[in-house]
Every structure is written in C-alpha cells, then in structure tokens.
Backbone as JSON Lines, residues from 0, in Angstrom:
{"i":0,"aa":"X","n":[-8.41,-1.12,11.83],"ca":[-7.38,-0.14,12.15],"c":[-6.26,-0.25,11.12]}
{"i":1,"aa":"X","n":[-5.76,0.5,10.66],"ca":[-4.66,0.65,9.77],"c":[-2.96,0.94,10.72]}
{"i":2,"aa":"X","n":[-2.51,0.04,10.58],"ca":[-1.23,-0.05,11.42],"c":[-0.79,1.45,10.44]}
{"i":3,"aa":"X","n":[0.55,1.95,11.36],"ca":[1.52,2.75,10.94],"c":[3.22,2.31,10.03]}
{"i":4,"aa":"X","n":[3.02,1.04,10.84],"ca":[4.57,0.66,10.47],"c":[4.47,-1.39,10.01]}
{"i":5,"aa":"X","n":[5.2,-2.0,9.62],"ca":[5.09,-3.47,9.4],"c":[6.21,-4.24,10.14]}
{"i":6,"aa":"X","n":[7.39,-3.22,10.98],"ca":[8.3,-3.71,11.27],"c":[7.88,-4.03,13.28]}
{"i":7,"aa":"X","n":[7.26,-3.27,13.63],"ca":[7.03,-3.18,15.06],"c":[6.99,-4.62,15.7]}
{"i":8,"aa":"X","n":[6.02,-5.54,15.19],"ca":[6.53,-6.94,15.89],"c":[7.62,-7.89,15.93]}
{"i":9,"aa":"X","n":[8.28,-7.47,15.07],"ca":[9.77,-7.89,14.76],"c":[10.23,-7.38,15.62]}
{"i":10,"aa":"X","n":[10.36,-5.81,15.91],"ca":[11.43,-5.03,16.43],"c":[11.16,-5.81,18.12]}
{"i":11,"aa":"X","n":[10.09,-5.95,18.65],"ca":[9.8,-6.59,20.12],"c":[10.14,-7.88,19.82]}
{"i":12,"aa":"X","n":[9.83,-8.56,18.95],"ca":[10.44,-9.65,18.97],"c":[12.27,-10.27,19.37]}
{"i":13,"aa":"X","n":[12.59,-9.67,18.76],"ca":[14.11,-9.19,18.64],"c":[14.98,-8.84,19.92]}
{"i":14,"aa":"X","n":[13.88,-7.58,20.4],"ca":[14.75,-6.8,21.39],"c":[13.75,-7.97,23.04]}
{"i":15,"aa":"X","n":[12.81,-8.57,23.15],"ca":[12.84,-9.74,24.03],"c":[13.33,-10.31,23.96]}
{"i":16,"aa":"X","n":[14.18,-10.87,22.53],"ca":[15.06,-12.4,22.37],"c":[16.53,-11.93,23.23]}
{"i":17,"aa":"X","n":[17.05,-10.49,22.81],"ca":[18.03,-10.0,23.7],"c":[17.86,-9.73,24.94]}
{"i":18,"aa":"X","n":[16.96,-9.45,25.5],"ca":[16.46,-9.36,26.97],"c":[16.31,-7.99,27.18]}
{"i":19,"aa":"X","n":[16.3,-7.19,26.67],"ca":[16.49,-5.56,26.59],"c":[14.93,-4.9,27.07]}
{"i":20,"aa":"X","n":[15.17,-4.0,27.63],"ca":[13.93,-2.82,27.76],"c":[13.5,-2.37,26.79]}
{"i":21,"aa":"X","n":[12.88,-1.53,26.76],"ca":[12.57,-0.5,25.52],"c":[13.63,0.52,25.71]}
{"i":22,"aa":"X","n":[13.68,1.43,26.93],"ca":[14.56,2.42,27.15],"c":[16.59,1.48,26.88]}
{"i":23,"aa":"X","n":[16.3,0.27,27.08],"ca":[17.74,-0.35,26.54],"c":[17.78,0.05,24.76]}
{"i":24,"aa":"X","n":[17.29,-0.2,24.23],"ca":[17.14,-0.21,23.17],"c":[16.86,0.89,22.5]}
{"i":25,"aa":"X","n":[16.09,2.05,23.21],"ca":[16.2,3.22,22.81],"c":[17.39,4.16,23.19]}
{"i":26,"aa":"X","n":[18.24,3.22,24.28],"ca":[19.73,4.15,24.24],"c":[20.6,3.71,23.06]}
{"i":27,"aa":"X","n":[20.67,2.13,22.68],"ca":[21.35,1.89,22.06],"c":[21.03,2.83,20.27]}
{"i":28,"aa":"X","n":[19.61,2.92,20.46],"ca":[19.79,3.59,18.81],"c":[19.96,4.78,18.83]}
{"i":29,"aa":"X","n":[19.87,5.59,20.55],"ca":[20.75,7.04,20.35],"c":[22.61,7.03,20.23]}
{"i":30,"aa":"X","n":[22.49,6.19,20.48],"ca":[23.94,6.07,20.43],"c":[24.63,5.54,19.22]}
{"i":31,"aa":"X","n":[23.71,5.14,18.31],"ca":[23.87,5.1,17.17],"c":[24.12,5.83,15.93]}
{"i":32,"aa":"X","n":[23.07,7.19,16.72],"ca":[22.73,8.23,15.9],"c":[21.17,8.67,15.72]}
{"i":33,"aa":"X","n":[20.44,7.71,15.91],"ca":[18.67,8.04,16.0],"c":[18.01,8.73,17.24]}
{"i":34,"aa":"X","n":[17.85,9.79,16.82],"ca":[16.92,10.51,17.99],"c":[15.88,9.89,18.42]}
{"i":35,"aa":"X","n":[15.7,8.86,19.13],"ca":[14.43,8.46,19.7],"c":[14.11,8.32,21.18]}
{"i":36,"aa":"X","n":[12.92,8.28,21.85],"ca":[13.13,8.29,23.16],"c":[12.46,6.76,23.49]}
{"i":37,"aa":"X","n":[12.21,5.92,24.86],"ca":[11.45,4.93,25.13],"c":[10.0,4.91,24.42]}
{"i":38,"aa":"X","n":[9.58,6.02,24.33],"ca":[8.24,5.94,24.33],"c":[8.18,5.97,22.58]}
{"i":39,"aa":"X","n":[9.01,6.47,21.98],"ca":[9.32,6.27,20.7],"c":[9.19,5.12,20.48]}
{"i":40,"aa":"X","n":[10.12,4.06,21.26],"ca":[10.06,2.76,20.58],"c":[8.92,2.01,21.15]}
{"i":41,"aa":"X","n":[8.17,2.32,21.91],"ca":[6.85,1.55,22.14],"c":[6.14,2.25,21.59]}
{"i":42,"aa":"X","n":[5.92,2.87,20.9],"ca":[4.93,3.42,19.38],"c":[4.85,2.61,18.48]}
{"i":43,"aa":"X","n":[6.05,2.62,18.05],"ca":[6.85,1.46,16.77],"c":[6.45,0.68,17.18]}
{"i":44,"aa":"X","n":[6.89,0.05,18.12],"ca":[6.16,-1.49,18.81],"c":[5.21,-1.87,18.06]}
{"i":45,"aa":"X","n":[4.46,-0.72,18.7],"ca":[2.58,-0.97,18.58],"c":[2.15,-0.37,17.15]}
{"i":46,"aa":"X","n":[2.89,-0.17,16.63],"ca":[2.23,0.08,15.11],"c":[1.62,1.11,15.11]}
{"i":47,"aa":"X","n":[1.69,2.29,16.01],"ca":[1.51,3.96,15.67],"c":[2.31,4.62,15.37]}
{"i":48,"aa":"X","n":[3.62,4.51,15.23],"ca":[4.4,4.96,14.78],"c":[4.67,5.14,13.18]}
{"i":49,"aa":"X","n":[5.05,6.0,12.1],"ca":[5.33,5.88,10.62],"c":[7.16,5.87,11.41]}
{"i":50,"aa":"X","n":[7.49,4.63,10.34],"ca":[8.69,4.2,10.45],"c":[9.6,4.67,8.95]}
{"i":51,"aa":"X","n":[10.78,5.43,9.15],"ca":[10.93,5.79,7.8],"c":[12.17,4.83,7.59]}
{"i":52,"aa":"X","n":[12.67,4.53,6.05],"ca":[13.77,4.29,5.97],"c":[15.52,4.21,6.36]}
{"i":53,"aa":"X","n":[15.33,5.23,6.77],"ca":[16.58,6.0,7.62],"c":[16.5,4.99,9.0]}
{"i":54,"aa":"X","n":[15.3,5.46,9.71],"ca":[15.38,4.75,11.46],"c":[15.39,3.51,10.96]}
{"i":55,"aa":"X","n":[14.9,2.67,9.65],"ca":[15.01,1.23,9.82],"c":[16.13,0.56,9.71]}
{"i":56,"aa":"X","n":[17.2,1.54,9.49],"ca":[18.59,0.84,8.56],"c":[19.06,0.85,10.32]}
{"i":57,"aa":"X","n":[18.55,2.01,11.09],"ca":[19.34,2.43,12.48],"c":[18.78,1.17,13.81]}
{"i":58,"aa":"X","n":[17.3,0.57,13.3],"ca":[17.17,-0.36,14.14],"c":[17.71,-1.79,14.1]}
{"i":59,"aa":"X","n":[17.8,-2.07,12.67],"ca":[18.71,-3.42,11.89],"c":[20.13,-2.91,12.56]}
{"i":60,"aa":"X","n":[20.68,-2.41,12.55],"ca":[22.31,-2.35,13.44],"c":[21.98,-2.36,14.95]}
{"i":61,"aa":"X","n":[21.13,-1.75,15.41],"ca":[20.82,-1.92,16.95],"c":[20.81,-2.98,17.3]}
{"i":62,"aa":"X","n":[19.45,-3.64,16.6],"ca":[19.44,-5.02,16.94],"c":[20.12,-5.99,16.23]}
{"i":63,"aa":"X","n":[21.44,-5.9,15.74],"ca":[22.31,-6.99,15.36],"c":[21.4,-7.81,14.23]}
{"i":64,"aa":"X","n":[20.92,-7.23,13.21],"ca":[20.11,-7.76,12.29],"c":[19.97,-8.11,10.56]}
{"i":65,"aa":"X","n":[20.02,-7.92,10.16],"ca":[19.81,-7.58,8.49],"c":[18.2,-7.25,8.59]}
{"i":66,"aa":"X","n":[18.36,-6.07,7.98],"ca":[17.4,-5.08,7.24],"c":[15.93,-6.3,7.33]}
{"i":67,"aa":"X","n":[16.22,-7.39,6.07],"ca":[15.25,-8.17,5.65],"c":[14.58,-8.99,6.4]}
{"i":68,"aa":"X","n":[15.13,-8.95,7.86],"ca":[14.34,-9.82,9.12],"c":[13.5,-8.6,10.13]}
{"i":69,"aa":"X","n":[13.47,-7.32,9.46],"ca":[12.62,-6.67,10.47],"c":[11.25,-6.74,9.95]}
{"i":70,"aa":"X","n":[11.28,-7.38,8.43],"ca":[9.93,-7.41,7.62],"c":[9.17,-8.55,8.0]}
{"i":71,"aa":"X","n":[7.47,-8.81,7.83],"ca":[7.37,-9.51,8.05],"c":[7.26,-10.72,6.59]}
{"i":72,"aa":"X","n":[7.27,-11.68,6.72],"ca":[7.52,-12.48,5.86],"c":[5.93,-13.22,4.56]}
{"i":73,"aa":"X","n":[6.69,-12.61,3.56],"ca":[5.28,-13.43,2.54],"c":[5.29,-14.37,2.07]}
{"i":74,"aa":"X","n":[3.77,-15.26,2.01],"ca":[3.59,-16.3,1.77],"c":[4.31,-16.47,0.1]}
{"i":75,"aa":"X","n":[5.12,-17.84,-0.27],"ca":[5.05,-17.46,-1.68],"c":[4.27,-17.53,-3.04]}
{"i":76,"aa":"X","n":[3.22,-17.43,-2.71],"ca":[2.0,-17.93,-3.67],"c":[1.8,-16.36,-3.68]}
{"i":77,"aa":"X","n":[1.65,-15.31,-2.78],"ca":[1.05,-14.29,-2.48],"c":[0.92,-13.27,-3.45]}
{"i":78,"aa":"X","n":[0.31,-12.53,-4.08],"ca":[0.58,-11.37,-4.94],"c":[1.27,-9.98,-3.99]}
{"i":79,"aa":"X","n":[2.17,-9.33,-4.17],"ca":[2.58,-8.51,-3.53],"c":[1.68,-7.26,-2.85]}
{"i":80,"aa":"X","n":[0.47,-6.83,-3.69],"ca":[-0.56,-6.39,-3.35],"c":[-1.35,-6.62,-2.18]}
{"i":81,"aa":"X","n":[-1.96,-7.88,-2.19],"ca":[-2.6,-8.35,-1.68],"c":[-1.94,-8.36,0.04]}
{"i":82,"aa":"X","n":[-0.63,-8.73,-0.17],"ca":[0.13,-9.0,1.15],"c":[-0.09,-7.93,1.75]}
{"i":83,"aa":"X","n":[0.5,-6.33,0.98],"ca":[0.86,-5.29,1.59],"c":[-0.76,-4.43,2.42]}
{"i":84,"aa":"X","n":[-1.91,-5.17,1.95],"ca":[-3.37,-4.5,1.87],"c":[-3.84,-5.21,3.4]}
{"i":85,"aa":"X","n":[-3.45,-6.63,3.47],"ca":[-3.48,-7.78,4.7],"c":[-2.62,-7.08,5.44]}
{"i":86,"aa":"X","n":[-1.41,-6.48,5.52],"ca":[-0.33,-5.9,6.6],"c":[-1.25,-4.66,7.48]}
{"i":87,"aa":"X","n":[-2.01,-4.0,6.21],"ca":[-1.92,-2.57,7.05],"c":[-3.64,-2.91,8.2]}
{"i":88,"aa":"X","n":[-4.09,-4.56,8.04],"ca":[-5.11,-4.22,9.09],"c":[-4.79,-5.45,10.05]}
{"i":89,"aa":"X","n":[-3.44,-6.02,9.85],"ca":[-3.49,-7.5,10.47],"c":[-2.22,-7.04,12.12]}
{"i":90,"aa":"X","n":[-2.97,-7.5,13.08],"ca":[-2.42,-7.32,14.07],"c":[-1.11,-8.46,14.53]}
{"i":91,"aa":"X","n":[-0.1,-8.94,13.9],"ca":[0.6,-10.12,13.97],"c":[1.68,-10.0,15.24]}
C-alpha cells in the first residue's frame, strides 16, 4: 500500500501524549485557520490523507510542535532516496 502522508503517526502520537480527541484537535486547527473536520484528521492519522504544506505548518502550531518533529526520523547512514521509497510502504 502506498501511504498518502509521512506525518500521520506523529500527528496521533502527539495529540495522545496531550490527551485530546480527534474532534479536540480538529477544533483546535479550525480555530487556527484550517478547514478540517474529525474525520479529516483520522484520514491523516491513517495515512489516506495527501497532507499539503500549508495544513502541516497549521498542525505543528496545534500541536505545540516544531515542523521537524511531525517527520519521521532517518537513519544516518540512510541515502535520502531510499528512506523516502521505505516511507511510502512502511506502516510505522
């Protein structure tokens, strides 16, 4: 299966460490400015969602974050290729 997005297990990660719903978390990024609904963010979650630039800058402020912790993290030996080819079938 080819995921949609690389940020989705972060973003649950994150928003369980705060204790939040989905619909918590999908008010907080309307209120931010991102049109999204609950079911929006359990898309993302689950990696059916295409996540664009814009909503990622809007979920890093939601969740009290920097940008660079919604990614997931590469080994440093890794070729950048290789990582990004492992992301789009690895369920993490």
């Amino acid at each position: 299966m080819r995921y949609k997005n690389n940020i989705g297990p972060q973003v649950r990660r994150r928003r369980y460490a705060l204790g939040w719903s989905q619909a918590i978390l999908a008010a907080k990024l309307q209120m931010a400015g991102l049109d999204i609904s609950r079911s929006g963010v359990s898309k993302i979650e689950a990696r059916l969602h295409h996540v664009d630039d814009r909503a990622i800058m809007f979920f890093a402020e939601a969740l009290r974050i920097p940008i660079q912790e919604l990614f997931p993290k590469r080994k440093e030996n890794s070729r950048l290729s290789d990582f990004m080819a492992e992301l789009e079938v690895t369920n993490f």
